[in-house]
C-alpha positions, 0 to 999 in steps of 0.5 A: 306113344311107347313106353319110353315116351316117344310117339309111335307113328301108327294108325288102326284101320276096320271095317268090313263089308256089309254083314248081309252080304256075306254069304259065308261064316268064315271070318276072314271072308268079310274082311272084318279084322283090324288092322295096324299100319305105319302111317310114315311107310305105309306098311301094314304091321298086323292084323287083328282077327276076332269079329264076324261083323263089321267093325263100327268103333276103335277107342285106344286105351287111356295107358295108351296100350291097347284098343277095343273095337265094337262091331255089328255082330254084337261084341266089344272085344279088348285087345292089347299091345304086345310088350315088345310092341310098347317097348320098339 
């Protein structure tokens, strides 16, 4: 939900390939970031980058603005919505 109370019709998507099969260090090899679609237009809004494992768990944040992700590779990252991602 936006800040000014209106929905916002997106979904976040992870995942990656199984963390044994890569055979490189290289994040963006295994497919491990997150990723915001519009669920309406079936458009990708962005990609969050910084795991190098797959991801196992996105929660929202309660506010609503942000998310964190757990993954394989042992880190729990806290990511936030931009303010002009709140405030569209």
């Amino acid at each position: 939900m936006g800040m000014d109370g209106t929905d916002k019709y997106h979904i976040l998507i992870a995942g990656g390939q199984d963390a044994k099969e890569v055979t490189t260090t290289k994040e963006q090899e295994g497919s491990f970031e997150t990723r915001l679609y519009h669920i309406i237009f079936e458009e990708e809004i962005a990609q969050i980058k910084g795991h190098f494992g797959p991801v196992h768990s996105i929660q929202v944040c309660p506010d609503g603005r942000g998310f964190v992700t757990t993954s394989e590779d042992g880190t729990v990252r806290l990511q936030r919505f931009p303010l002009d991602y709140m405030e569209a």
